[in-house]
N, C-alpha and C positions, 0 to 999 in steps of 0.2 A: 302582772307587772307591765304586760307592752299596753294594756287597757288604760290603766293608771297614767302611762308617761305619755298617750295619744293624747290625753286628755289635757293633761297639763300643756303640751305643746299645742295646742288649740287655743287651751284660755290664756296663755302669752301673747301668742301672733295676735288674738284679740284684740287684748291691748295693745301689742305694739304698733296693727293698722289702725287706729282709733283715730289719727289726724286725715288721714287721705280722703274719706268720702266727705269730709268737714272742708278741704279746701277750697273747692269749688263755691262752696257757698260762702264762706268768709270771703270769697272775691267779690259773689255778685251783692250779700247785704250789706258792704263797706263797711262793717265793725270794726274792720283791722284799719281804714284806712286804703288809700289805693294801693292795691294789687298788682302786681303783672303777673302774665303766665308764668312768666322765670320765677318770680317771689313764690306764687301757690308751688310752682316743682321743687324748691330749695325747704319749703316748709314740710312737704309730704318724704321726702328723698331725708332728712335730716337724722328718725329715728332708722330708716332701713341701715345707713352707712354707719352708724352709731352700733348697733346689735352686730352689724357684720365683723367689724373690727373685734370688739367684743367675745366675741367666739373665739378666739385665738386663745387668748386665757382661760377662760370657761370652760371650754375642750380641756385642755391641760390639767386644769385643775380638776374635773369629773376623773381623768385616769387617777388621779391624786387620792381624791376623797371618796368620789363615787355618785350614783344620782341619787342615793336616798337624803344624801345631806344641799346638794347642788340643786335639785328642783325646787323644794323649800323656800329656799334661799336664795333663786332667782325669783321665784313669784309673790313672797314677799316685800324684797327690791321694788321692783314694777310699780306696788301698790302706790307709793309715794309719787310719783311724776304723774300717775294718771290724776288723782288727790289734786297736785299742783295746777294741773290743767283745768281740770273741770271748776275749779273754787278761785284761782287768781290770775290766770295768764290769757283767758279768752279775748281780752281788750289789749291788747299789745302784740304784735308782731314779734317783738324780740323778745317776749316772757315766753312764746308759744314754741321760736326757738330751742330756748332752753328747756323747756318743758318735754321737747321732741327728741333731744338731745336723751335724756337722763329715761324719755321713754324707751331707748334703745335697748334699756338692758334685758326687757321681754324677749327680743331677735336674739339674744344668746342661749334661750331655752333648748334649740335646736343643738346645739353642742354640749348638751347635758343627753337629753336623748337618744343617740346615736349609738354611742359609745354604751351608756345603761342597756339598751335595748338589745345590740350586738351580743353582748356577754352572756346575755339568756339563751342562748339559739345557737344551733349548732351549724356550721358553714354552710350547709345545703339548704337552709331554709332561714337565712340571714339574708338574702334580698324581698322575698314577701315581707318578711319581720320589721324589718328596715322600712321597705315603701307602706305598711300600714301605719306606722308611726308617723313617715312624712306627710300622710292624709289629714296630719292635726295642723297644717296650712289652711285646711280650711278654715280657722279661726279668722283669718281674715274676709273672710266671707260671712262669718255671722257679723263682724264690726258694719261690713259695707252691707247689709238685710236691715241692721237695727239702729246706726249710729245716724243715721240724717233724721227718721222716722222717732227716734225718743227724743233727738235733740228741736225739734220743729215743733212735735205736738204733748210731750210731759216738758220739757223745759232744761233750758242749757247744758243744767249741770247731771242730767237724768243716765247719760250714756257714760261719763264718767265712775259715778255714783254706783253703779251697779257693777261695770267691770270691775272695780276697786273690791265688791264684796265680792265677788265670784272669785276674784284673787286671793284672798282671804281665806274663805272656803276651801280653797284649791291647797293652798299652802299648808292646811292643817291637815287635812289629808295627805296628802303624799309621804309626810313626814311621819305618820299613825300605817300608812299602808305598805309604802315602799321599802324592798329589800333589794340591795344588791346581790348577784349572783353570786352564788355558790362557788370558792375557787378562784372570785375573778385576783386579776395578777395584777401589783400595786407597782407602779416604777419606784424605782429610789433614789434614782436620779435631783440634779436640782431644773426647774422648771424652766430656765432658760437654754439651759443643755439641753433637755428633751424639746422644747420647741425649733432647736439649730438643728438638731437631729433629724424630726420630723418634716421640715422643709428641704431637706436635700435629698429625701426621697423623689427617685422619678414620678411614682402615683401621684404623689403630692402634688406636684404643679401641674399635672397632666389633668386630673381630675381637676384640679381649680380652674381649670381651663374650660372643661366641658359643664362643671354646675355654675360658672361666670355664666354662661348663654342659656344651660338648663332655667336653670331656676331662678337666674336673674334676668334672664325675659318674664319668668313666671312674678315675680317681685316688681319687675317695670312696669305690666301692664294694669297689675292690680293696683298701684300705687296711682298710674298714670291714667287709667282708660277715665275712670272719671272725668276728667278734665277734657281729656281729647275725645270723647263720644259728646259733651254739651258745646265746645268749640268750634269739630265738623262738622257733626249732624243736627245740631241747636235741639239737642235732648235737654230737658227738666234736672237738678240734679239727682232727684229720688230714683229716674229714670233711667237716669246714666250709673246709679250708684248698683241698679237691681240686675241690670245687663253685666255689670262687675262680677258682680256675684253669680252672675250663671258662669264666665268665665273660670271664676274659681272653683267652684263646683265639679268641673269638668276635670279640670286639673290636679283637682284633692283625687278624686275619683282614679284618676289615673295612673295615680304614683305608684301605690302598691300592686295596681297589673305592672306597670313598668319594672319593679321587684319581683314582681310571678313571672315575667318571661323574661327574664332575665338569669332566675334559676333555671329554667329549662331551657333554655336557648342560648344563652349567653348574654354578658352585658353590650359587645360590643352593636350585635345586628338591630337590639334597641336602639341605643343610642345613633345609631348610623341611620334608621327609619326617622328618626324623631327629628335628628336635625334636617334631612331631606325635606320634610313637610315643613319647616319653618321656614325654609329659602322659598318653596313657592307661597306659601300661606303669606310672609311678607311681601314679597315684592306684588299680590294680589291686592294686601290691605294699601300698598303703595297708591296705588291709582285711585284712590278713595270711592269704589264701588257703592250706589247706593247699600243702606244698611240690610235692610231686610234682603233675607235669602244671600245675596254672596257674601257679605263683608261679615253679616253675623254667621256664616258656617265659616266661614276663612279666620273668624277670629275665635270659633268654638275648638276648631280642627290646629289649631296653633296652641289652643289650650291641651288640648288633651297628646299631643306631640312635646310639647315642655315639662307638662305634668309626669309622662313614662320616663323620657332623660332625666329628669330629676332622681327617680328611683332606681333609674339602671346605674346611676353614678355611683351613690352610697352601694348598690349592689357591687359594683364593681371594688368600691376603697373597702368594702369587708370582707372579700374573697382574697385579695392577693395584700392585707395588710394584718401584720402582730396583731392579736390582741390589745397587747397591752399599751398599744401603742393608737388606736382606733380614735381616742378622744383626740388626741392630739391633732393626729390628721383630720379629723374632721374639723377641727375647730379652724385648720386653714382653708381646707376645700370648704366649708359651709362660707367664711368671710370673703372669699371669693365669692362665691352666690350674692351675696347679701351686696357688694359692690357694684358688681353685674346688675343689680339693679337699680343703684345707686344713678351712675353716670348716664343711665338712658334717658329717665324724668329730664334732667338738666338737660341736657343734648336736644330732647325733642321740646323745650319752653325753648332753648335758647333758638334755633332754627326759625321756630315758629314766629317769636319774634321778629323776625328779620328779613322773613317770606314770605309770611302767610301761609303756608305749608306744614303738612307734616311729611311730604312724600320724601325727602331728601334723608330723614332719621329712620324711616320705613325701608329705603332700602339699602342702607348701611346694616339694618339686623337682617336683611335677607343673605347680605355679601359677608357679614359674620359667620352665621349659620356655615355659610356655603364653606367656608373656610376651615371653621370647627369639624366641620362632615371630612373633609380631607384629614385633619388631627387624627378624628377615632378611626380611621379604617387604616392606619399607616402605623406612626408613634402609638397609639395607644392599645391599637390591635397585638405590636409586638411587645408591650410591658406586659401585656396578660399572658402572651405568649411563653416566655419566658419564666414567669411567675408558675405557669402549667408543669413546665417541662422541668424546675427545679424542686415542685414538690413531688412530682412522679418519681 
């Protein structure tokens, strides 16, 4: 089952990163028309904020239904916008919008997963379980390996064309394979009431808090570096697309150790390590260090510091949260994520704009971090606290 649901959560993110290694180059071959930096970040940032939102329902609805019927069903979905894109929306700006828009629904996979995956596993080893699933983010790293490279030398529609049938594929599968667990607990609640519920939990906005900077820096950069490694450092986009994807890699990589020592350790001194290294790793990438040797460890070591907070969070929201209540909050803490990396893209075109700079958005995510590192060893150190001492 966690094999099945990694997987599926891969070939979503796939699809749902399908626009961002494409933006760069829609700028520089003028297809669309002229571009600005703001225009490619509002194009690339459009599905992340689209899926993030999106998970609020989706979460809700998996404690509802469940993930044998909710994966299906999202990866089904997806087929269509990517369909859209690849076949009518490439010569227009605002079809690619829309197109990026309805591609969102892929970024709600993760709030089908979370909660499926939880229910199989029992509390002690529900942060490993947790963070190997979150490693199906790397889906956005085979988009950025393969979507410049099909779309440049097989032709336009070639990277569309194929994620559409591996979607396909995917979707008859899970539905032939997947079972919910055994026992799991069904709310009966009505869907609006458990979402009101759900949100006035302390975890609830606490966690939304730490996977906003976890995983929506993890979300920014993958969305964004493309564009900001050919802008500072006059990379190639294939160039810029393949340095991405080492980013990502690190990050998949590291979710589920952020899950394993998080079991053993706990979630909080993860999460407290991880945002520590993104205050110095930023305010490093600040000063735009040549690339080679500092700016690429500074920006490796920020990967694999977002990628561990990412998994210490879901570790943390399945240790001290119901059962039957896991999708729900997940589906608010993941739209937080999903946001978190919404508003960074725009923030560093709009700046950049108006500076020639990126260092002013670089170290606004150093003075975040710094801030967030204060959150987990303080408030969120004593919700777990608390949460300890009233199941003892």
């Amino acid at each position: 089952m966690l094999a099945v649901a990694t997987l599926g959560f891969a070939v979503n993110f796939w699809a749902w990163a399908l626009l961002s290694p494409l933006g760069p180059l829609f700028r520089q071959q003028g297809v669309l028309g002229t571009l600005s930096e703001a225009d490619v970040a509002l194009l690339v940032a459009v599905p992340v904020v689209v899926g993030s939102l999106g998970r609020i329902v989706v979460g809700a609805l998996t404690d509802r239904f469940g993930g044998r019927l909710m994966f299906p069903l999202v990866s089904a979905a997806t087929i269509l916008p990517v369909l859209f894109i690849g076949f009518l929306a490439q010569t227009s700006y605002a079809a690619l919008l829309v197109g990026g828009f309805f591609l969102g629904v892929g970024g709600t996979a993760f709030a089908v997963g979370v909660p499926f995956v939880n229910a199989w596993f029992p509390p002690e080893r529900r942060g490993l379980a947790v963070g190997v699933f979150g490693a199906g983010m790397g889906g956005t790293a085979i988009s950025a390996l393969t979507t410049v490279k099909l779309y440049t030398h097989v032709g336009d529609r070639a990277p569309f064309l194929i994620t559409a049938a591996v979607l396909a594929v995917y979707a008859v599968v899970a539905w032939l394979v997947l079972r919910d667990a055994p026992g799991r607990t069904v709310p009966s609640t009505p869907l609006v009431q458990r979402l009101s519920a759900n949100a006035r939990l302390p975890i609830t906005w606490q966690a939304s808090v730490l996977y906003a900077v976890a995983f929506g820096g993890y979300v920014a950069f993958s969305v964004y570096l493309p564009s900001y490694l050919k802008v500072a450092y006059e990379l190639t986009p294939a160039d810029a697309a393949n340095r991405m994807a080492g980013f990502v890699v690190v990050a998949v990589l590291m979710r589920p150790i952020g899950g394993w020592l998080s079991d053993r350790f706990g979630a909080i001194p993860v999460l407290a390590a991880g945002f520590g290294v993104v205050v110095v790793g930023a305010g490093i990438t600040a000063t735009q260090p040549i690339l080679e040797h500092v700016g690429t460890v500074s920006f490796l070591t920020m990967a694999a510091a977002l990628g561990a907070g990412s998994g210490a969070t879901f570790a943390l929201v399945a240790r001290v949260t119901e059962s039957s209540r896991v999708g729900g909050v997940t589906g608010l803490v993941g739209a937080a994520g999903g946001l978190g990396g919404f508003l960074p893209p725009l923030i560093m075109g709009y700046i950049y704009g108006r500076t020639d700079s990126y260092a002013i958005g670089l170290w606004m995510l150093s003075a975040t971090a710094a801030v967030t590192l204060l959150l987990t060893i303080t408030v969120v150190a004593r919700t777990a606290r608390l949460h300890d001492t009233s199941a003892a």
